[in-house]
LODO-192578 format. One record per residue (C-alpha): residue in one letter; x, y, z. Coordinates in pm, whole numbers, padded with zeros to 5 digits, always signed. Example, Ala and Ser with C-alpha at 12.3 -4.5 7.8 and 13.67 -1.06 7.14 Angstrom:
residues 2
A+01230-00450+00780/S+01367-00106+00714/
END
This chain:
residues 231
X+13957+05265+14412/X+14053+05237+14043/X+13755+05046+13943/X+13523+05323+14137/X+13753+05570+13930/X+13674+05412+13591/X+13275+05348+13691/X+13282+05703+13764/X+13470+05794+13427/X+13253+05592+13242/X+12904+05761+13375/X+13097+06138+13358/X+13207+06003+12989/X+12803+05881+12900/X+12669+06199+13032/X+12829+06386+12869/X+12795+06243+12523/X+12399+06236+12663/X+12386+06613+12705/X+12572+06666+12379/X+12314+06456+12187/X+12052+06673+12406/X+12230+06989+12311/X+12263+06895+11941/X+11932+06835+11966/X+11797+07106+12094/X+11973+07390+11899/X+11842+07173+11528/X+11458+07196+11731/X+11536+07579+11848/X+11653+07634+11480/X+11313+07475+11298/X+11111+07668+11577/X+11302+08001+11571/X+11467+07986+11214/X+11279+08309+11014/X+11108+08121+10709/X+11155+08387+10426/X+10854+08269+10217/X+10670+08290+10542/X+10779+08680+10562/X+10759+08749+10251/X+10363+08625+10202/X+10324+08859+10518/X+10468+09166+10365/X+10235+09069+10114/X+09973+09043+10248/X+10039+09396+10449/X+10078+09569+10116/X+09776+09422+09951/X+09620+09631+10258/X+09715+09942+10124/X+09518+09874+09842/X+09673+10191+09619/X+10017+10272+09573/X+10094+10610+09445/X+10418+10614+09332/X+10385+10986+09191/X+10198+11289+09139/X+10265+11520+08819/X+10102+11859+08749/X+10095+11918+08356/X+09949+12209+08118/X+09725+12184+07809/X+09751+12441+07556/X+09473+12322+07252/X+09284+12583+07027/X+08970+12479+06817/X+08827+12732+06476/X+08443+12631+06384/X+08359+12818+06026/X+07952+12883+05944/X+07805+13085+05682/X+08137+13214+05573/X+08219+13317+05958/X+08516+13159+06151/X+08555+13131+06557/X+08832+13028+06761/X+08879+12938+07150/X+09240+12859+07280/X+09221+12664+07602/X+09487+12668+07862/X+09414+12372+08121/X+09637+12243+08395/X+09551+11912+08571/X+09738+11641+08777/X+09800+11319+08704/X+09848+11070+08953/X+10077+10713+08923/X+09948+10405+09082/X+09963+10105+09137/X+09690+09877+09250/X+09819+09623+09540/X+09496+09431+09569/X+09566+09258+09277/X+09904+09091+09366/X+09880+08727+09428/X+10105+08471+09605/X+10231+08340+09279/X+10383+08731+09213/X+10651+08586+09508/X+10939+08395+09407/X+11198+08304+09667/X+11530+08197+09566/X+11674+08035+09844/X+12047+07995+09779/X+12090+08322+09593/X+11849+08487+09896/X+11697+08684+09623/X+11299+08772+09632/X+11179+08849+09276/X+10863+09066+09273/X+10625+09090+09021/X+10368+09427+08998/X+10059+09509+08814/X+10080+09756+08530/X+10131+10125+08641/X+09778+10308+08617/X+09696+10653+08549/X+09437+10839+08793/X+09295+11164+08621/X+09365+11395+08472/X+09206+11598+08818/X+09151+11957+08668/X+09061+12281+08902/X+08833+12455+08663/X+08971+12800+08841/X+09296+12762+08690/X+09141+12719+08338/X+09131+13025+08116/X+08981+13045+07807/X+09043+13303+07516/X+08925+13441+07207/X+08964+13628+06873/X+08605+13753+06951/X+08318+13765+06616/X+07973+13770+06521/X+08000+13409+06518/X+08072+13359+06885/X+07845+13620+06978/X+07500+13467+06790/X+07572+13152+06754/X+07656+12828+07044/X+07966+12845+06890/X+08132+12954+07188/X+07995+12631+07415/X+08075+12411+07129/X+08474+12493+07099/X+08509+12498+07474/X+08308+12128+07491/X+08568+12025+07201/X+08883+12214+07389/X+08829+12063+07713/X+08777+11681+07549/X+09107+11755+07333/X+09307+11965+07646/X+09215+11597+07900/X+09336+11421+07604/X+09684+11576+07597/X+09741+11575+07941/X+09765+11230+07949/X+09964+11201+07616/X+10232+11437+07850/X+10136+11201+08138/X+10228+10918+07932/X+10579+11049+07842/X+10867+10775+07880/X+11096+10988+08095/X+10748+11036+08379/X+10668+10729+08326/X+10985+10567+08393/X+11048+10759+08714/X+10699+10642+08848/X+10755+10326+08777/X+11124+10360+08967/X+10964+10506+09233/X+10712+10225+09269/X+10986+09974+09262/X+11151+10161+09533/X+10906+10157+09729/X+10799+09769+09678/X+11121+09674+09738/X+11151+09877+10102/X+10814+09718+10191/X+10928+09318+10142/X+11325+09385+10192/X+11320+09545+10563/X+11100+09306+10759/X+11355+08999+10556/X+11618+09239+10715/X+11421+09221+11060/X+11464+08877+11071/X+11852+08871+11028/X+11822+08756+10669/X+12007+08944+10369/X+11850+08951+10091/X+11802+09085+09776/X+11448+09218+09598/X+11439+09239+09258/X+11098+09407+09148/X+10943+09480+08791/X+10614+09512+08644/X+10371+09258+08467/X+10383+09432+08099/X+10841+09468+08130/X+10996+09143+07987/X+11222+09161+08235/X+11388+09277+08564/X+11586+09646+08512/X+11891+09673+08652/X+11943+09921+08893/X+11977+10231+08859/X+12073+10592+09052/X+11817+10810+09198/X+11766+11109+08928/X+11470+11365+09115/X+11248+11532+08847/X+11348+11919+08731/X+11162+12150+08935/X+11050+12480+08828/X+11232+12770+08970/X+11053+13018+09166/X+10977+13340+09155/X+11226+13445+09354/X+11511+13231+09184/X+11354+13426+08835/X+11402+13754+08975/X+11759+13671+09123/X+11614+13731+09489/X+11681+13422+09608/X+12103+13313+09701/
END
């Protein structure tokens, strides 16, 4: 009986180091089949961004205040312009390319590179313009009058985006792109049981910012809060 005992060993002991080797095997092929490739997701996201086309990362509503004097034959006119418009923040994802993707494996950081912010507008609703005057002959004979609100409403489009240009709006669109960037490539890398990190800046920064709290913009107060009606 022994020697049936140790044949019997032996083929229980070579099976089993078979369906080890099998099972080693397997889970290396299960983990190059099933393993999430982050470049993989990544060119995805990309790829599902680039779809959106436009990014608007924020809108802004601004006021002009400009005033233009034309003098002729020893007369003077002047037109103040008031002129509020919005300005929208954008960013266009068409133009990304694959090389704006860098993976860094063994720090499982994704660096992110955008186009420059772009303006859109100034988009002005010519019912909330109002136009005023110190009256005289010379805006009441003359073109005068058409001539100071042409040069008003050049110089008022002008200065809203000088206001839209501002460093403090312009940094928080430009946070609230990256934000947004960073959402759209970090959750599906999440997804996929990966942790990574997303680091995101634009073309024209030298560098990636580091990170920084969420500030929201002032808002105006409303009538109510004016009035002390509102508590």
């Amino acid at each position: 009986m022994r020697p049936l005992l140790k044949g019997l060993l032996g083929v229980l002991i070579a099976f089993a180091l078979i369906a080890g080797g099998l099972a080693l095997f397997g889970a290396r092929l299960a983990h190059r089949v099933w393993s999430p490739d982050p470049e993989t997701i990544a060119s995805a996201s990309l790829e599902g961004l680039k779809a959106e086309n436009r990014l608007t990362a924020l809108v802004a509503n601004y006021v002009a205040v400009v005033t233009s004097t034309q003098q002729r034959f020893g007369l003077s006119a002047q037109r103040t312009l008031i002129m509020p418009g919005r300005v929208r923040y954008e960013v266009d994802l068409g133009r990304m390319k694959p090389g704006d993707l860098v993976w860094h494996g063994q720090a499982h950081v994704l660096d992110v590179v955008l186009p420059p912010l772009m303006l859109e507008g100034p988009d002005v609703d010519p019912s909330r313009m109002r136009a005023y005057d110190g009256g005289g002959l010379l805006l009441h004979f003359t073109n005068s009058g058409e001539l100071l609100d042409d040069t008003n409403r050049k110089a008022a489009q002008a200065e809203l985006l000088r206001q839209a240009r501002e460093p403090v709006p312009m940094g928080i669109a430009r946070d609230a792109a990256r934000r947004a960037v960073e959402q759209g490539f970090a959750l599906p890398l999440k997804a996929a049981g990966l942790d990574p990190h997303v680091r995101v800046r634009f073309a024209d920064e030298p560098d990636f910012p580091k990170p920084t709290p969420f500030t929201p913009m002032d808002h105006s107060r409303s009538i109510a809060e004016v009035l002390g009606l509102s508590r």
